[in-house]
N, CA and C atoms as a LAMMPS dump frame, in Angstrom:
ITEM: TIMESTEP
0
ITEM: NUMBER OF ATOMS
303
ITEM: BOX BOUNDS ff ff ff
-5.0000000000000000e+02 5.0000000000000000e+02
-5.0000000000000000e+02 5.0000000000000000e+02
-5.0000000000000000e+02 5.0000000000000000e+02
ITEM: ATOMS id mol type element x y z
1 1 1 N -9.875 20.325 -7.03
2 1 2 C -9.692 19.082 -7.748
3 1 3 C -11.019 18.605 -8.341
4 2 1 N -11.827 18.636 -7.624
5 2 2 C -13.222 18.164 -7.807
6 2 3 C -13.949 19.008 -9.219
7 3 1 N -14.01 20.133 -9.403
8 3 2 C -14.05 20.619 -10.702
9 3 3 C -13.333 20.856 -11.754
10 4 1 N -11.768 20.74 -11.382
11 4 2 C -10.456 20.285 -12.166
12 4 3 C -11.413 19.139 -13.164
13 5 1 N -11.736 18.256 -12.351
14 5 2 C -12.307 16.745 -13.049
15 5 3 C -13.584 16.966 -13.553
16 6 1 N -14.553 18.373 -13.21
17 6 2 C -16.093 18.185 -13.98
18 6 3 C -16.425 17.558 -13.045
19 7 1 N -16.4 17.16 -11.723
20 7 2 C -17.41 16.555 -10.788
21 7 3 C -17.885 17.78 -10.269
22 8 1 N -19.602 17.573 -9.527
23 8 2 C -20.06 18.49 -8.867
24 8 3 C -19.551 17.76 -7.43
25 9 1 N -19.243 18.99 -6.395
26 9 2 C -18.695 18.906 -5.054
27 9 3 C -19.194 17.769 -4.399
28 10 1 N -20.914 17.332 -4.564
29 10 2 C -21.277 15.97 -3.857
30 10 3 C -20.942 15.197 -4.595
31 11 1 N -20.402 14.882 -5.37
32 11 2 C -19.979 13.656 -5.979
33 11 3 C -18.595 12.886 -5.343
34 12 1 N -18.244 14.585 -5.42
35 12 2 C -16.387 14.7 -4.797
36 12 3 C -16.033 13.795 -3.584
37 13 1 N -17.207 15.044 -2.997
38 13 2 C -17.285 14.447 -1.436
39 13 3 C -17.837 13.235 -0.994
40 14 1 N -18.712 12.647 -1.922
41 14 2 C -18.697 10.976 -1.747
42 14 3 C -17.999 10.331 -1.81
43 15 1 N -17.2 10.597 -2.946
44 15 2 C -15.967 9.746 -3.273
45 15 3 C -15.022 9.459 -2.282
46 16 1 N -14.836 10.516 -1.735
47 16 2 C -13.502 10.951 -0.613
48 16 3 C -14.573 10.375 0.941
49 17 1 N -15.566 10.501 0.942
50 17 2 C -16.058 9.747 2.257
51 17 3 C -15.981 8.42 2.004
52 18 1 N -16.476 7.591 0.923
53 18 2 C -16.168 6.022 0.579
54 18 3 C -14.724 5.61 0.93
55 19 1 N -13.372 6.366 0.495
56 19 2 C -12.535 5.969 0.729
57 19 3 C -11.577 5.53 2.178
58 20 1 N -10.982 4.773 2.354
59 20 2 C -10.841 4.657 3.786
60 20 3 C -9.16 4.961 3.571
61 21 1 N -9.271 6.286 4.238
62 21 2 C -8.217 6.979 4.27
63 21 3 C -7.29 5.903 5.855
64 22 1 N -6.004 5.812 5.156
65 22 2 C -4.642 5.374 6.121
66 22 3 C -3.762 5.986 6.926
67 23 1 N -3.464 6.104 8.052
68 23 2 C -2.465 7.174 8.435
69 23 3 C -1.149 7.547 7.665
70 24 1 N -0.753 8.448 7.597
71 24 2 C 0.564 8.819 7.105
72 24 3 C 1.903 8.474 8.386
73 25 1 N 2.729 7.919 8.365
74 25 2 C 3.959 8.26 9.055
75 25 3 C 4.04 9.354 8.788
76 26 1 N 4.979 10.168 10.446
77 26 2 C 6.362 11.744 9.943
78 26 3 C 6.819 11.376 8.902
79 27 1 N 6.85 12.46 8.277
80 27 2 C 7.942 12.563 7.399
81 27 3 C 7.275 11.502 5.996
82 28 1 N 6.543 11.051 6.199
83 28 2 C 5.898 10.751 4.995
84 28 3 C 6.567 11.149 3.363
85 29 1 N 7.158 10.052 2.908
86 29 2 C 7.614 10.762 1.45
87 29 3 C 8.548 11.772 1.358
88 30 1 N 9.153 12.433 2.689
89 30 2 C 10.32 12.458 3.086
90 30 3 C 11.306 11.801 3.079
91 31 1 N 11.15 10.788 3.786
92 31 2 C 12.68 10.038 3.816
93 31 3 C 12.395 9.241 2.777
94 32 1 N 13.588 8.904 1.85
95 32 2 C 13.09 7.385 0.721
96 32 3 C 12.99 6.68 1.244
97 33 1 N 12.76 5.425 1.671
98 33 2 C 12.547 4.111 1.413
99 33 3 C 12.966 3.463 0.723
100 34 1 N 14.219 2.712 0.778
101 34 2 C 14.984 1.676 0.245
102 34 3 C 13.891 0.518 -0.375
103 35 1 N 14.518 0.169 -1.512
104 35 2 C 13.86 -1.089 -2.113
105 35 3 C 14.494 -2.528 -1.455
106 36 1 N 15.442 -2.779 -0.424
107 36 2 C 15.763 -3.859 0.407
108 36 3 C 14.756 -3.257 1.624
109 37 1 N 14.74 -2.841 2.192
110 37 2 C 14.007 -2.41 3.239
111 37 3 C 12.404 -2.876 2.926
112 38 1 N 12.052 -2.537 1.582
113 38 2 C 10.665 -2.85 1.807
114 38 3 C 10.573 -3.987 1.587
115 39 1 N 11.444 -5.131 0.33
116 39 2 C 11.532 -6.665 0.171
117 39 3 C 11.553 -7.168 1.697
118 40 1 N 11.96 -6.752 2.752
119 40 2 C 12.169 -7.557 3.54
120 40 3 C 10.901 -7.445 4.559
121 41 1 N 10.273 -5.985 4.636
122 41 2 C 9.247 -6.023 4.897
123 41 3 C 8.229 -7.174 4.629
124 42 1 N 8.054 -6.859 3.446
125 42 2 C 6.859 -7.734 2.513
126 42 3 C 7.331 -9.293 2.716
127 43 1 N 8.628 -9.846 3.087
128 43 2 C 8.821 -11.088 3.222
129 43 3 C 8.507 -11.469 4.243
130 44 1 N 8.734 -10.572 5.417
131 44 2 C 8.486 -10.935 6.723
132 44 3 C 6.929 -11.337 6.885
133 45 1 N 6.093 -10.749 6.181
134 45 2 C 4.764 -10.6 6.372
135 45 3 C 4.511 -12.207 5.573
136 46 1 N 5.244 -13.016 5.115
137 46 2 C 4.907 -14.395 4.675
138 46 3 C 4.696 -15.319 5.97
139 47 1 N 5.232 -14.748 6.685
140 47 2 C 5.504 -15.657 7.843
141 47 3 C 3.857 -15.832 8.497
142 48 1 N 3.367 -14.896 8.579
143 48 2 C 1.935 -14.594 8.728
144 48 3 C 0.929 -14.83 7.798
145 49 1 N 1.527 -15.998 6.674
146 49 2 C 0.076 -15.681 5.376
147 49 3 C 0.02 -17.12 4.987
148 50 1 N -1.08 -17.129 4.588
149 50 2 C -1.453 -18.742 4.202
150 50 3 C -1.816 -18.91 2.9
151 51 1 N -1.991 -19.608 1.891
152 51 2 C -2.214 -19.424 0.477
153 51 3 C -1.347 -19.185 -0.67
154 52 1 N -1.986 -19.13 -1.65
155 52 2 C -0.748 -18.526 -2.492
156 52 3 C -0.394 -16.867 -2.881
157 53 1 N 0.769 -16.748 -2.564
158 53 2 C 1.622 -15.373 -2.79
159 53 3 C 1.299 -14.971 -3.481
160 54 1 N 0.247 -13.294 -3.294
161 54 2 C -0.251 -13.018 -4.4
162 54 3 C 0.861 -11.998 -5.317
163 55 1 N 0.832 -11.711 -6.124
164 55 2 C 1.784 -11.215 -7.43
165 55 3 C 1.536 -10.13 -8.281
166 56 1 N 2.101 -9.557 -8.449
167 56 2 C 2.166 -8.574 -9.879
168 56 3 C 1.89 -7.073 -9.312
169 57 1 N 2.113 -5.892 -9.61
170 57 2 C 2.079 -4.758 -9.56
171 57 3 C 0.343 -4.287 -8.721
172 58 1 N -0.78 -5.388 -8.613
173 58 2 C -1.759 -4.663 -7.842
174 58 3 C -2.143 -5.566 -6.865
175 59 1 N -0.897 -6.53 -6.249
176 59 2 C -1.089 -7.702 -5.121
177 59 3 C -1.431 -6.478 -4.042
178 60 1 N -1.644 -5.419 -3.891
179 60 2 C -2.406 -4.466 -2.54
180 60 3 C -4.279 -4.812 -2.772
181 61 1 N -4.312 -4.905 -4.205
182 61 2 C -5.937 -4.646 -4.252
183 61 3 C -6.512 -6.229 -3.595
184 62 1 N -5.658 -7.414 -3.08
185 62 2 C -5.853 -8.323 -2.883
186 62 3 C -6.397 -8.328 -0.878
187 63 1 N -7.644 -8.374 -1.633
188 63 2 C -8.379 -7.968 0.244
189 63 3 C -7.479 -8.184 1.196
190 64 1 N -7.453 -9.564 1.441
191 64 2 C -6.815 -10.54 2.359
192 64 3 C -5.477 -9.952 2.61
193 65 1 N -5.129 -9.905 1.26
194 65 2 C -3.424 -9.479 1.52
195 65 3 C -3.173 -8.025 1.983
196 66 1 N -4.054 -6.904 1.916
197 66 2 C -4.038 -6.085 1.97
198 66 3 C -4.537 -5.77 3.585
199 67 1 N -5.229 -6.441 3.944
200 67 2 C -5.479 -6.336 5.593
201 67 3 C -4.357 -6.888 6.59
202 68 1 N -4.037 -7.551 5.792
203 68 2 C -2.214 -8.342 6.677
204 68 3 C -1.232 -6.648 6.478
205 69 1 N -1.034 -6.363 5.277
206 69 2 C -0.382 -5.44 5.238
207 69 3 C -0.59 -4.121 6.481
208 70 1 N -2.044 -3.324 5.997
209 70 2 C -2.117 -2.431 6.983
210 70 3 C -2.059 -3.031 8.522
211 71 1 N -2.203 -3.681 8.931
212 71 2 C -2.017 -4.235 10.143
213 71 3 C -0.869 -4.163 10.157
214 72 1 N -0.031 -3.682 9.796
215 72 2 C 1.5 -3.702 9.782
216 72 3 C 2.589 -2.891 9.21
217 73 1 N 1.516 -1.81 8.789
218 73 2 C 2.471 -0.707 8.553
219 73 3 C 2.06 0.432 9.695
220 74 1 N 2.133 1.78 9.408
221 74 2 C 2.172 2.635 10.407
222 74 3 C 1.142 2.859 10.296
223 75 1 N 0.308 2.883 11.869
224 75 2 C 1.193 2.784 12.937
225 75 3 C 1.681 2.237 13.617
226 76 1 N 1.177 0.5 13.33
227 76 2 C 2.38 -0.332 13.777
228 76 3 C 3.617 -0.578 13.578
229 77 1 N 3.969 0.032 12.096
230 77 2 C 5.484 -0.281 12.048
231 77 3 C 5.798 1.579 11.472
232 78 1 N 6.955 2.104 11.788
233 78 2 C 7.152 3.242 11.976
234 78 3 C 7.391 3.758 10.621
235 79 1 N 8.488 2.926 9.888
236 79 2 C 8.681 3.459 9.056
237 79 3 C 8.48 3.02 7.496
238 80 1 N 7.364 2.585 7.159
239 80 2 C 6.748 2.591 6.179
240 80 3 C 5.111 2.484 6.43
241 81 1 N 4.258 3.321 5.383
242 81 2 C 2.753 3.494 5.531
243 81 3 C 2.155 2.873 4.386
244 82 1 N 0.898 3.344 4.502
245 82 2 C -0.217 2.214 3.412
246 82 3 C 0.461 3.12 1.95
247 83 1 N 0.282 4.178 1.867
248 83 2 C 0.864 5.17 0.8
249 83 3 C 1.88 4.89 0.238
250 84 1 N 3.005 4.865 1.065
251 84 2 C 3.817 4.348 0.657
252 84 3 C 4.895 3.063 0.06
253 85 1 N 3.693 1.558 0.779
254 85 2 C 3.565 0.274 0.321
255 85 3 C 3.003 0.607 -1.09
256 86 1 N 1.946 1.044 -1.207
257 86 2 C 1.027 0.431 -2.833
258 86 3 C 1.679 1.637 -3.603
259 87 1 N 2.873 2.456 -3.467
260 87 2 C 3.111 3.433 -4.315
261 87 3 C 4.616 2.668 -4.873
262 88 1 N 5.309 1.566 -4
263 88 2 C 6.427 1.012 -4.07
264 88 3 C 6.001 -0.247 -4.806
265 89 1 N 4.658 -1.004 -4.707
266 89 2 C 4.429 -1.874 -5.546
267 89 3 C 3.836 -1.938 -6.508
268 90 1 N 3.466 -0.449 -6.834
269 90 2 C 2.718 -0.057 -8.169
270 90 3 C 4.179 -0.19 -9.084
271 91 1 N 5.369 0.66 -8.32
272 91 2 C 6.426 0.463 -9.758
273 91 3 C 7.279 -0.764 -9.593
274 92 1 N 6.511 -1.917 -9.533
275 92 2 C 7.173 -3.085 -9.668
276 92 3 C 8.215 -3.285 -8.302
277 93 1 N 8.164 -2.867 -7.467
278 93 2 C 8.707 -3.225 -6.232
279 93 3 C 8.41 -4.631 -5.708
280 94 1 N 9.141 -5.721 -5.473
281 94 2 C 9.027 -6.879 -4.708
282 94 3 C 10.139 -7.785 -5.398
283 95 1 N 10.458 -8.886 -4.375
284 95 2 C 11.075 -9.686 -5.073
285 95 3 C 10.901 -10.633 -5.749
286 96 1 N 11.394 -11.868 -5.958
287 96 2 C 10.711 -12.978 -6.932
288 96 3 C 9.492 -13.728 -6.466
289 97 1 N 9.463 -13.844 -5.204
290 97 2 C 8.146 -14.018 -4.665
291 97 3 C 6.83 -13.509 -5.28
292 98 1 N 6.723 -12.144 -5.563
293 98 2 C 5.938 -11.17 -5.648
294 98 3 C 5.633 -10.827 -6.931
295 99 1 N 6.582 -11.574 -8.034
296 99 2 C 6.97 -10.747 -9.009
297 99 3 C 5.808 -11.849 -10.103
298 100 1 N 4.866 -11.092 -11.147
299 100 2 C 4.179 -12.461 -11.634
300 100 3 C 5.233 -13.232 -12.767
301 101 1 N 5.137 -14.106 -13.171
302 101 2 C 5.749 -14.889 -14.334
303 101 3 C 5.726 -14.481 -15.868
């Protein structure tokens, strides 16, 4: 991959050490994941949040919100992971809560 892109290997390998890799659940991207399943996820997690609901297709890059999240996916919760949260709210996944104006 790393020369796919024209990077030299230490560049690569910085990149990939900066990042803070998430556990995967089994079955990872295996089983689907329902779009009610994860709304209700992500609602539940209001119950725990203070401020305003952050919104729109990159509410993961939102520090705060994003540390509530992993704290609460796998491996605390079984069946959904960090991968698979910001890959469900990249394509517009959430409900009106979530959704920007």
């Amino acid at each position: 991959m790393a020369y796919a892109l024209g990077f030299p290997k230490i560049v690569t390998d910085l990149i990939y050490d900066m990042r803070q890799w998430m556990p995967q659940r089994p079955g990872h991207r295996t089983f689907k994941i329902g779009d009610a399943f994860c709304m209700d996820f992500e609602n539940s997690l209001l119950s725990d949040w203070y401020g305003a609901v952050p919104t729109g297709v990159n509410r993961f890059e939102n520090a705060a919100w994003a540390q509530l999240v992993k704290q609460n996916v796998f491996p605390s919760h079984s069946d959904l992971d960090w991968d698979e949260y910001c890959s469900w709210v990249s394509r517009g996944g959430g409900d009106e809560w979530f959704q920007e104006e």
